[in-house]
LUMSEZA-313006 format. One record per residue (C-alpha): residue number from 1; x, y, z; chain. Coordinates in steps of 0.25 Angstrom, whole numbers, plus 5000, padded with zeros to 4 digits. Each point is the difference from the previous one (the first is absolute). Layout:
<pts>
k | X | Y | Z | c
NUM | X | Y | Z | A
...
</pts>
This chain:
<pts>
k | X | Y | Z | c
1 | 5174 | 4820 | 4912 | A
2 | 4996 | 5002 | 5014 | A
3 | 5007 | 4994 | 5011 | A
4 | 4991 | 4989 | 5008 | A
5 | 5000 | 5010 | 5012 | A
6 | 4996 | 5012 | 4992 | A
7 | 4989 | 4993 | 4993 | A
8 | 4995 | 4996 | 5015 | A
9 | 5000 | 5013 | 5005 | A
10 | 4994 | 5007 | 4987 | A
11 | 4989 | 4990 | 5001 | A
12 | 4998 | 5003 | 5016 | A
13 | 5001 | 5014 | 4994 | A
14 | 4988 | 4997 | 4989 | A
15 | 4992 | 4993 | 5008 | A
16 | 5000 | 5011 | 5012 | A
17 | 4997 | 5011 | 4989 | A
18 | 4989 | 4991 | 4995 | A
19 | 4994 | 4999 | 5015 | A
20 | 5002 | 5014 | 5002 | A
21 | 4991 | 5005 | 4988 | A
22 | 4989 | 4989 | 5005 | A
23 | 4998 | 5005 | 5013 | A
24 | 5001 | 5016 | 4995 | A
25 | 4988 | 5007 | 4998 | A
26 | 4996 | 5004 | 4987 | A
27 | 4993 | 5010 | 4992 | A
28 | 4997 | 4993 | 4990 | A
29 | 4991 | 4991 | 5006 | A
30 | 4996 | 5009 | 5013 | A
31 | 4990 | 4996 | 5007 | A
32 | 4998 | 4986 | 4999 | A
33 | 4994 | 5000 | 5012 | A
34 | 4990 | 5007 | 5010 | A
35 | 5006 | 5013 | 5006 | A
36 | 4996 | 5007 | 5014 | A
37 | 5000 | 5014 | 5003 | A
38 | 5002 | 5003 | 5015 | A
39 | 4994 | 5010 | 5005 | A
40 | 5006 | 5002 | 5015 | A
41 | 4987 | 5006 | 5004 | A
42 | 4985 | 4995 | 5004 | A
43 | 4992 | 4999 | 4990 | A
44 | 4991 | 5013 | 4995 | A
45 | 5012 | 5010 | 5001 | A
46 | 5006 | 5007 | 4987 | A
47 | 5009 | 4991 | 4998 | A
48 | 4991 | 4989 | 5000 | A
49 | 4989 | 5006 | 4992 | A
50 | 5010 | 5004 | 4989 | A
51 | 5009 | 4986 | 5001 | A
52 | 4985 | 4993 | 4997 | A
53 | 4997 | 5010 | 4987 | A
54 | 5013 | 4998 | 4993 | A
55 | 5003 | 4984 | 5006 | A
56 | 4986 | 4996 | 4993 | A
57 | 5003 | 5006 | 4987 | A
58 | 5015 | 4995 | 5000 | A
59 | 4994 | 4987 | 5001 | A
60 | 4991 | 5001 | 4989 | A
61 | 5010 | 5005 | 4991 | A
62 | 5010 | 4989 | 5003 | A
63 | 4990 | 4988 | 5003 | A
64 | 5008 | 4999 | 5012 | A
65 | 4993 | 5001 | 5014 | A
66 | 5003 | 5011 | 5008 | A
67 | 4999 | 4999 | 5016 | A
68 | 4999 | 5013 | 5008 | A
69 | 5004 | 4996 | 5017 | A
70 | 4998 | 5008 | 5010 | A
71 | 5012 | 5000 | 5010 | A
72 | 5000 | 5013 | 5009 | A
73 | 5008 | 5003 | 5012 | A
74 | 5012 | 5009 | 5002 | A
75 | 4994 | 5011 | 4994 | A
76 | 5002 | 4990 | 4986 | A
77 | 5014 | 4997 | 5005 | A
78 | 4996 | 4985 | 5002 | A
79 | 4994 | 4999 | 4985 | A
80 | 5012 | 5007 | 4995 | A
81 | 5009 | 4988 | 5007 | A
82 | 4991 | 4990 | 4994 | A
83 | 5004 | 5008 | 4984 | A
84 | 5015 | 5001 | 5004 | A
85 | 5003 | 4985 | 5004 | A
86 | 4991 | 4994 | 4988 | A
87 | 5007 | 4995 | 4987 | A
88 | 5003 | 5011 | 4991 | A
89 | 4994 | 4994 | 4989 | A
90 | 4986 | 5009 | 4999 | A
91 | 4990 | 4992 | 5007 | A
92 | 5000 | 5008 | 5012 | A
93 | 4997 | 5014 | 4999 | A
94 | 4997 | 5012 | 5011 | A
95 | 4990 | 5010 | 4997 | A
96 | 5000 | 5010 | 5012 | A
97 | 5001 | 5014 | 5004 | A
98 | 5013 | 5005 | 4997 | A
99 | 5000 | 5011 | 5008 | A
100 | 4998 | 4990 | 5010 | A
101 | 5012 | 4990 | 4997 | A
102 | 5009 | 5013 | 4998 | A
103 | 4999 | 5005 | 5014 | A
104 | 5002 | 4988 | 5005 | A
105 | 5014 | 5000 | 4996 | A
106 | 5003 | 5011 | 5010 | A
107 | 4989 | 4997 | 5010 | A
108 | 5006 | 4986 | 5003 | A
109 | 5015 | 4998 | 5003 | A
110 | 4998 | 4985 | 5001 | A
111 | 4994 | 4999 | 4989 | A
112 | 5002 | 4988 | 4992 | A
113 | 5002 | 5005 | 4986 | A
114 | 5004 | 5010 | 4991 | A
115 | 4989 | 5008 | 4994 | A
116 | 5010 | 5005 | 4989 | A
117 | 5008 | 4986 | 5000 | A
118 | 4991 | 4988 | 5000 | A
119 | 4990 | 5005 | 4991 | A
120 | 4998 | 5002 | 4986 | A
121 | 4989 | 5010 | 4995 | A
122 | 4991 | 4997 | 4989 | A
123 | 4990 | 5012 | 5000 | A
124 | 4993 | 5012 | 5008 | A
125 | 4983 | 4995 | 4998 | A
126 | 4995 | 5014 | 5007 | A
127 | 4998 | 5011 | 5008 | A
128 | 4989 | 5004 | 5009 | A
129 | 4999 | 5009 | 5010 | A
130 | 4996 | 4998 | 5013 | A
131 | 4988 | 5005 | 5006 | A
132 | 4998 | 5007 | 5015 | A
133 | 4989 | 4992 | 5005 | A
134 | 4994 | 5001 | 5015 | A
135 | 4989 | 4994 | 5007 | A
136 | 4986 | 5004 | 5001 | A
137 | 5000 | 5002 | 5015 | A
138 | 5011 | 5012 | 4997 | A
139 | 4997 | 5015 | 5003 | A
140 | 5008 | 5005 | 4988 | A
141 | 4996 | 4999 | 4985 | A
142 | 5013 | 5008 | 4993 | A
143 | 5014 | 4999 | 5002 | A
144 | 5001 | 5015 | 5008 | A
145 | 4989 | 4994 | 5008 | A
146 | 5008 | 4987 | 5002 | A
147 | 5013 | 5009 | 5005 | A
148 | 4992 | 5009 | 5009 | A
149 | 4993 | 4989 | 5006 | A
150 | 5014 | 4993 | 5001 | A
151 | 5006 | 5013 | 5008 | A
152 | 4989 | 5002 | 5010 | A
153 | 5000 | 4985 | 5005 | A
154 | 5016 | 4994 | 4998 | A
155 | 4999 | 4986 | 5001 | A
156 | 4985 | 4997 | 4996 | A
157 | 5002 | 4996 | 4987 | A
158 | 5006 | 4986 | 4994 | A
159 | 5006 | 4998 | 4987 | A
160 | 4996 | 4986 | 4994 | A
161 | 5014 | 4996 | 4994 | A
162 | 4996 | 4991 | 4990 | A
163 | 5009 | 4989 | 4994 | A
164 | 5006 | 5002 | 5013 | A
165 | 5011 | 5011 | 5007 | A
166 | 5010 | 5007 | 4990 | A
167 | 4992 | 4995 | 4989 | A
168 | 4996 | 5011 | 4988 | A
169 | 4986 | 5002 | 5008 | A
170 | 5009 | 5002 | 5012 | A
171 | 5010 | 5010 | 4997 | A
172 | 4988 | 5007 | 4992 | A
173 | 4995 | 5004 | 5012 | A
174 | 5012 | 5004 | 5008 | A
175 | 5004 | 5010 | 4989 | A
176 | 4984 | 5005 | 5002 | A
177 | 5002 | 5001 | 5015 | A
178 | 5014 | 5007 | 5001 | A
179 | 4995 | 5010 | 4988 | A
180 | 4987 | 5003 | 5008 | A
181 | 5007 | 4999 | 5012 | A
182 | 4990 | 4990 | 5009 | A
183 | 5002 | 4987 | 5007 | A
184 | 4992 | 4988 | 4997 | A
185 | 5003 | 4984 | 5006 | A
186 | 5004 | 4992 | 4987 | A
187 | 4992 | 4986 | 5002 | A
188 | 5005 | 4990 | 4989 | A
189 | 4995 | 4991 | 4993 | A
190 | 5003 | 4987 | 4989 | A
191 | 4992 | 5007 | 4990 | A
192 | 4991 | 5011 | 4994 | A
193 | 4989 | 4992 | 4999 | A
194 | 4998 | 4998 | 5015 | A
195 | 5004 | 5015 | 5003 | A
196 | 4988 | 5004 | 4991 | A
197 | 4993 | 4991 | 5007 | A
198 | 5002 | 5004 | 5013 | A
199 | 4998 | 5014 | 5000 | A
200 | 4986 | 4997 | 4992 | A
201 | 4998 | 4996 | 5014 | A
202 | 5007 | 5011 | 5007 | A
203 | 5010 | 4992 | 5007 | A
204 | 5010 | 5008 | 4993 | A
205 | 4999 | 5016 | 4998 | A
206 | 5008 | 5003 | 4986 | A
207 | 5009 | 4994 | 4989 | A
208 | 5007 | 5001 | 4987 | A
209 | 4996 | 4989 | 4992 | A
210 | 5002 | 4996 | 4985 | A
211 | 4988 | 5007 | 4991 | A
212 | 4996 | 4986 | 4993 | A
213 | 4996 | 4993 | 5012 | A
214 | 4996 | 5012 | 5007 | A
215 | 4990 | 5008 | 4992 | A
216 | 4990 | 4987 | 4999 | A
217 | 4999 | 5004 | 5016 | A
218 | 4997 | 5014 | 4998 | A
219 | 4989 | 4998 | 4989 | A
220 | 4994 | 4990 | 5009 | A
221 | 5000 | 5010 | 5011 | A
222 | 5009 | 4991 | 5010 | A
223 | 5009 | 5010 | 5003 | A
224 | 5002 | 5016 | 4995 | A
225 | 5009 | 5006 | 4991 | A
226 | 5009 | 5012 | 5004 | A
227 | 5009 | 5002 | 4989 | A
228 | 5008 | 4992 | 4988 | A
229 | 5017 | 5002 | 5000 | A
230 | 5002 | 5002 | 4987 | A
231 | 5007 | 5012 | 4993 | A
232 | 4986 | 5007 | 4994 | A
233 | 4986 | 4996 | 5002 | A
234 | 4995 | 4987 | 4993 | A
235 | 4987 | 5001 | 4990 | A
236 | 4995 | 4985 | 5006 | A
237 | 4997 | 5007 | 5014 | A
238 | 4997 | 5014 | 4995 | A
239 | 5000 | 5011 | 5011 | A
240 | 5009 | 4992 | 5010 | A
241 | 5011 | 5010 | 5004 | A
242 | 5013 | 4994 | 5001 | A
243 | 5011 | 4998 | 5012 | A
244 | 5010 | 5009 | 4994 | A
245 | 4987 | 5013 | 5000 | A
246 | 5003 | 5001 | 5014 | A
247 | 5016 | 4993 | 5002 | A
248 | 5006 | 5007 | 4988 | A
249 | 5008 | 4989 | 4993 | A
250 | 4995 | 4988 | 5008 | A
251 | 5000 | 4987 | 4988 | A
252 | 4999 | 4985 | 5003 | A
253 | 4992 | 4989 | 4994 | A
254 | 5001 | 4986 | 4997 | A
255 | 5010 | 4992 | 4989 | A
256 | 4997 | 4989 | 4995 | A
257 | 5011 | 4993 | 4993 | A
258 | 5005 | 4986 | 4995 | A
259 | 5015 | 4992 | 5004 | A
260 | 5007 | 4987 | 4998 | A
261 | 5009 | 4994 | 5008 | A
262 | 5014 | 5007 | 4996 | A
263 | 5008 | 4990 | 4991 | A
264 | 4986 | 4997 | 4992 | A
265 | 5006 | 5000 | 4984 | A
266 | 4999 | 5013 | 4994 | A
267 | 4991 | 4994 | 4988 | A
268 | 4992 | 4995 | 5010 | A
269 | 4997 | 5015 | 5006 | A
270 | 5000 | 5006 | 4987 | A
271 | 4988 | 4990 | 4996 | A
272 | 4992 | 5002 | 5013 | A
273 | 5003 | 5015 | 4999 | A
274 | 4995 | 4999 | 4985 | A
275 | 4987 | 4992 | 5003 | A
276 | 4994 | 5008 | 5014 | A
277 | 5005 | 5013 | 4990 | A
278 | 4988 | 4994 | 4991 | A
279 | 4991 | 4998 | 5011 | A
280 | 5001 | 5012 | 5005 | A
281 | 4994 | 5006 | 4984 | A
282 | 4989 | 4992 | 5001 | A
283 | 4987 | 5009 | 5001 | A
284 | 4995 | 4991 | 5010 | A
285 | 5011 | 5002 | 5009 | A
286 | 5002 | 5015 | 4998 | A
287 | 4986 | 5002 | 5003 | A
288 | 5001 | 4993 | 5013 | A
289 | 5011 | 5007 | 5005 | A
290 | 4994 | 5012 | 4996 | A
291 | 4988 | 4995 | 5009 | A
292 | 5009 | 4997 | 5011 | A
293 | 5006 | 5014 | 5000 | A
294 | 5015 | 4996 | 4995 | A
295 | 5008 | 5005 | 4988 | A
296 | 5008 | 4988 | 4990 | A
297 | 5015 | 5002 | 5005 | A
298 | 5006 | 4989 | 4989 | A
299 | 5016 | 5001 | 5001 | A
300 | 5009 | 4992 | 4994 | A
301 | 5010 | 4991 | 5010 | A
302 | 5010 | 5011 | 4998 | A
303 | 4992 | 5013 | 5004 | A
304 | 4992 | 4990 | 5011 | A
305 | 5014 | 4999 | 5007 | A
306 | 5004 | 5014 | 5000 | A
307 | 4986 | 5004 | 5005 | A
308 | 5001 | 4990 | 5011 | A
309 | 5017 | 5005 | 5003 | A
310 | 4994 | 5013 | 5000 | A
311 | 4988 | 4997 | 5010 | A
312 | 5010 | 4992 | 5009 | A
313 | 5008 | 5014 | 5002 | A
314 | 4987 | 5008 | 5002 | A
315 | 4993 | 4990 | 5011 | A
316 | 5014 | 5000 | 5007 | A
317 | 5000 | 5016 | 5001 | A
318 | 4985 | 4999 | 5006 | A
319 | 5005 | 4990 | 5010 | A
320 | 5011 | 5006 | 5004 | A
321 | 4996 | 5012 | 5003 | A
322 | 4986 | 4994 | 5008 | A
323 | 5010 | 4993 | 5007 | A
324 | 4992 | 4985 | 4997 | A
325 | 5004 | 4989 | 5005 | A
326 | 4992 | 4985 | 5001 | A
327 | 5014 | 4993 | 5004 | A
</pts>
């Protein structure tokens, strides 16, 4: 028989278990409740634009309602704090580029989380590549055009650094000016939508941006393609050259991918990881990622990490030797 003190502290003990597993998310029943994708952008970016396709449809699958916000700043690093601080119990989620959250782990010394620490990787969405847009108003129309015009009149040109400095858009195009050797002013900004839509007004000369929100523009006319960043020539824009015709090697694009706050149950991310990996099959989502320009990337939660340990490595070389620095 039990001693009178042992029988108290095994019933504190029972009773603190049985708190414990109340106030612990579970699989079982996940989601009980609406869930909110940050998106740490203005609305009409990539990241946006995808967070909206898959959010709608992992609503509809779970009867659950799915609220994509906006929260840009920081070149996404103030929507990426939001993500880290919430409860890890799979109601607040970031959808971002990750390019993007992976250079800011080296671009920021004070930053206030651990890209590879404090968050837990569900799955890549996908890759697009970005598109070398410029203005009407410009002279040039290819990218040998763009250099030579860049040579003969140092310091004309301005870069539109969308999602702000050291973002993905950034570094995208201080790799294109130290390859091509030219100078151009960097002017940043909170997002890609406003870029695109200043240098439809010529207020800005030239940018990188994602090809999803960007090709709309150049259908429309607004602004002019010069060429696409990815590895070979894509068949939804048929005859445009790419970057790497003229800068041998030159690759960048944008990845869009979907975390959790780190200490989020592993059940919890495998279920997520399981459901956006059905999303992602449905005809009517791989037809508008087609449209949008963007490959499916699905990974699991294992391979997402050792892609984004990888990419922290390779955005840190670029910024080093650029010597790039916001602090």
């Amino acid at each position: 028989m039990l001693s009178k003190a042992k029988y108290i502290l095994c019933s504190f003990a029972c009773i603190f278990t049985l708190c414990t597993n109340a106030q612990s998310p579970s699989a079982s029943n996940y989601p009980n409740k609406p869930i909110r994708i940050i998106v740490p952008f203005p609305a009409g970016g990539t990241s946006d634009v995808f967070a909206r396709l898959i959010g709608q449809r992992m609503g509809d699958e779970w009867g659950q309602i799915v609220v994509v916000e906006n929260k840009p700043g920081a070149s996404g690093n103030l929507g990426a704090e939001i993500v880290v601080h919430s409860a890890p119990d799979g109601y607040t989620l970031l959808l971002m580029d990750v390019g993007t959250l992976s250079i800011s782990q080296t671009l920021y010394s004070n930053l206030s989380f651990n890209v590879l620490k404090d968050f837990a990787p569900i799955t890549m969405i996908a890759y697009s590549p970005h598109l070398l847009v410029a203005s009407n108003k410009t002279p040039f129309n290819t990218v040998p055009e763009l250099i030579s015009y860049a040579k003969k009149n140092p310091g004309k040109l301005n870069f539109a650094s969308a999602a702000g400095s050291g973002s993905a858009n950034h570094l995208a195009g201080v790799v294109f000016a130290k390859q091509a050797n030219i100078d151009w002013a960097y002017i940043p900004y909170k997002g890609g939508a406003q870029a695109i839509t200043d240098l439809g007004a010529g207020q800005v000369d030239v940018t990188f941006n994602g090809m999803t929100a960007t090709y709309p523009h150049v259908k429309s006319g607004l602004i002019k393609l010069i060429a696409v960043s990815s590895p070979k020539q894509l068949s939804l824009i048929p005859n445009t050259p790419t970057v790497a015709e003229t800068l041998p090697g030159f690759l960048t694009g944008s990845w869009q991918g979907l975390l959790a706050p780190a200490g989020t149950p592993a059940p919890i991310i495998d279920k997520l990881n399981a459901k956006v990996l059905k999303i992602m099959k449905m005809p009517e989502v791989r037809e508008a990622l087609k449209t949008a320009g963007a490959d499916p990337a699905p990974m699991t939660p294992q391979e997402f990490t050792y892609w984004l340990k990888n990419e922290v490595q390779s955005s840190a070389k670029v910024i080093k030797e650029n010597n790039i620095n916001l602090d």
